[in-house]
C-alpha positions as CSV (number, residue, x, y, z in Angstrom):
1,X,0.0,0.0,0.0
2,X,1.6,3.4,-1.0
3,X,0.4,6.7,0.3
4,X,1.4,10.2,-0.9
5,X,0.5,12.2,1.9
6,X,0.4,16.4,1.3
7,X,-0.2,19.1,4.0
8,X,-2.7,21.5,3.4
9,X,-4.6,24.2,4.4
10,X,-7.1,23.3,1.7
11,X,-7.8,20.5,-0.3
12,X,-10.9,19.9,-2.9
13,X,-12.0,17.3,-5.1
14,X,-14.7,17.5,-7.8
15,X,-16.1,15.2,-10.0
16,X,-17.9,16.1,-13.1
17,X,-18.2,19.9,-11.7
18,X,-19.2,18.8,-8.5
19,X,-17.5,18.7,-5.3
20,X,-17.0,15.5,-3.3
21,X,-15.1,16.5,-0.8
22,X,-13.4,19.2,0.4
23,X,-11.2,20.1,3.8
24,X,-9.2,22.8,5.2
25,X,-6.1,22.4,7.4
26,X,-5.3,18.2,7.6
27,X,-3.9,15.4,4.5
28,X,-5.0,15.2,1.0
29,X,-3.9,11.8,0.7
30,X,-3.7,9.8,-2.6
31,X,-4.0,6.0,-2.0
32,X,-2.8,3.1,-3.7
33,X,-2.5,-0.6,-3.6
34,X,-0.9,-3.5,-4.6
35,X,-1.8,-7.1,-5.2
36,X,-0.1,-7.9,-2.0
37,X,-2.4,-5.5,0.3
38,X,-4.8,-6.7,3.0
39,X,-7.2,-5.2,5.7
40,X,-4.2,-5.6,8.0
41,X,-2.1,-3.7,5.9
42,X,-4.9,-1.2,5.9
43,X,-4.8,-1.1,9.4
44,X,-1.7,-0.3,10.0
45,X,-1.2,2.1,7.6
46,X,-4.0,3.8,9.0
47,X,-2.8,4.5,12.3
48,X,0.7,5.4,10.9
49,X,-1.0,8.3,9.1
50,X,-2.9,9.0,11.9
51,X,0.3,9.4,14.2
52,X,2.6,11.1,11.6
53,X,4.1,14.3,13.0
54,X,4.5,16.7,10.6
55,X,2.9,19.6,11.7
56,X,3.9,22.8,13.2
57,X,4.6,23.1,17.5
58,X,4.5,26.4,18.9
59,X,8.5,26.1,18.2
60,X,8.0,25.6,14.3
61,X,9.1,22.1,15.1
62,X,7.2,19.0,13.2
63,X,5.6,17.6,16.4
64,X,2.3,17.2,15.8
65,X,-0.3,15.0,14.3
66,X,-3.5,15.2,13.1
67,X,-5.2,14.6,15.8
68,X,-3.0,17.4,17.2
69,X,-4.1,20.1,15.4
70,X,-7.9,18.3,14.9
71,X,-6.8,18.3,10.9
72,X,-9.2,16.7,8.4
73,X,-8.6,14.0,5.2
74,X,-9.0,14.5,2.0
75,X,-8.5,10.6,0.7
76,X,-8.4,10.1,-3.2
77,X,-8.2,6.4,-4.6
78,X,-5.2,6.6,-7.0
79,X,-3.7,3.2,-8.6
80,X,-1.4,5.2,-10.6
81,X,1.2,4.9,-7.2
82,X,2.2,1.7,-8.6
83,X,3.2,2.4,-12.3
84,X,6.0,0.1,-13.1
85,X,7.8,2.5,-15.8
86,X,11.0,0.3,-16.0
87,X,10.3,-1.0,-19.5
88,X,9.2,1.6,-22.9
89,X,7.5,4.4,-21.5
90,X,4.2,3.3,-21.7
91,X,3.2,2.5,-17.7
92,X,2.4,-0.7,-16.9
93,X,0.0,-1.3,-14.0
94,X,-0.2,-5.4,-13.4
95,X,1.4,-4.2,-9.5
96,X,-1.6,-2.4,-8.9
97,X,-4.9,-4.5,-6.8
98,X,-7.7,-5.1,-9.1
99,X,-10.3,-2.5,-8.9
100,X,-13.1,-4.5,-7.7
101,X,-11.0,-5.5,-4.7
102,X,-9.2,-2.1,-4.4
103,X,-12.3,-0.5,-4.3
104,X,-13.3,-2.5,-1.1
105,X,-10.2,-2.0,0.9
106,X,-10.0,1.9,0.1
107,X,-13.7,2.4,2.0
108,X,-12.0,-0.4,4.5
109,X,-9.4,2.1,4.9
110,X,-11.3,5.1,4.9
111,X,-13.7,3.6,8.2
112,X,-10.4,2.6,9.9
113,X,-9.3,6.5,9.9
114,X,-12.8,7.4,10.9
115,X,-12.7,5.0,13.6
116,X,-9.9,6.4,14.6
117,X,-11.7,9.7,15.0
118,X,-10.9,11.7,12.0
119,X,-13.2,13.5,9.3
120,X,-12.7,12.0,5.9
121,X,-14.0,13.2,2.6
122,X,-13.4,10.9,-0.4
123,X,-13.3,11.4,-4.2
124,X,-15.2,8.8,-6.4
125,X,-13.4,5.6,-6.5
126,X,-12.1,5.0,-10.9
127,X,-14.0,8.7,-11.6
128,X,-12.2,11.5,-13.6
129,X,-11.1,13.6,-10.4
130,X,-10.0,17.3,-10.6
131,X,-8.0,17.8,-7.1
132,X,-7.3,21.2,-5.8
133,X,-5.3,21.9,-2.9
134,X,-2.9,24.5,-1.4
135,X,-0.2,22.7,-0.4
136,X,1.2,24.1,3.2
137,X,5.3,24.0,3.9
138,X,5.5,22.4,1.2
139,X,5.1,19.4,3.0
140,X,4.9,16.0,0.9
141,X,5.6,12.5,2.8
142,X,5.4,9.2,0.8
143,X,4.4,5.9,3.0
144,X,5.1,2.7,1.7
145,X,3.8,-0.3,3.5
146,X,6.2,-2.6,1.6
147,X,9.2,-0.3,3.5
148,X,7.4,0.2,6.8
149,X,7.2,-3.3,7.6
């Protein structure tokens, strides 16, 4: 599973001219995953999100979470996170989790976050998705469950 997580202080997603989701301060996350991923994988990837601590203290230090700062989620489904372009330079994308099941385990993944106490707004799983955001530091993390663990 492969996250690219962005800080914001706004984050929007709109599908066919109409929004889906949309957040202030907190992650705009793109989510992928891989034929290997799993509900436990999910899980844990989950919580590391949730505990990343890459916001601001009152000494400009990264020391705080999301929870922290009560940030939001702005989670996009995004299989493109595992292009394989090591051949031509036409992508090839037999790494990514079929859609039916990746579908399944990116609302699996969502719930865990809101179980975990956070807001979530979601694009539409396979739609065209036009993502806005202003992107705050910049601050850009990449997780990658298959380095993690």
């Amino acid at each position: 599973m492969r996250l690219v997580v962005q800080r914001v202080s706004f984050a929007e997603c709109k599908v066919e001219g109409k929004i889906t989701g949309t957040i202030n301060k907190g992650y705009m996350v793109l989510v992928g995953f891989g034929n290997s991923d799993d509900e436990k994988i999910a899980e844990k990837m989950a919580e590391k999100l949730g505990k990343l601590r890459v916001f601001e203290d009152e000494n400009g230090k990264m020391n705080r979470s999301i929870f922290d700062i009560e940030g939001d989620v702005l989670s996009i489904s995004q299989f493109t996170l595992y292009a394989d372009s090591s051949k031509g330079n036409r992508p090839s994308f037999t790494d990514a989790l079929s859609p039916d099941k990746a579908q399944a385990l990116y609302g699996y993944f969502n719930e865990c976050l809101r179980k975990a106490g956070l807001k979530v707004e979601e694009g539409i799983f396979g739609a065209d998705m036009k993502i806005s955001l202003v992107n705050d530091g910049p601050v850009t993390i990449i997780l990658d469950s298959e380095v993690l663990w």
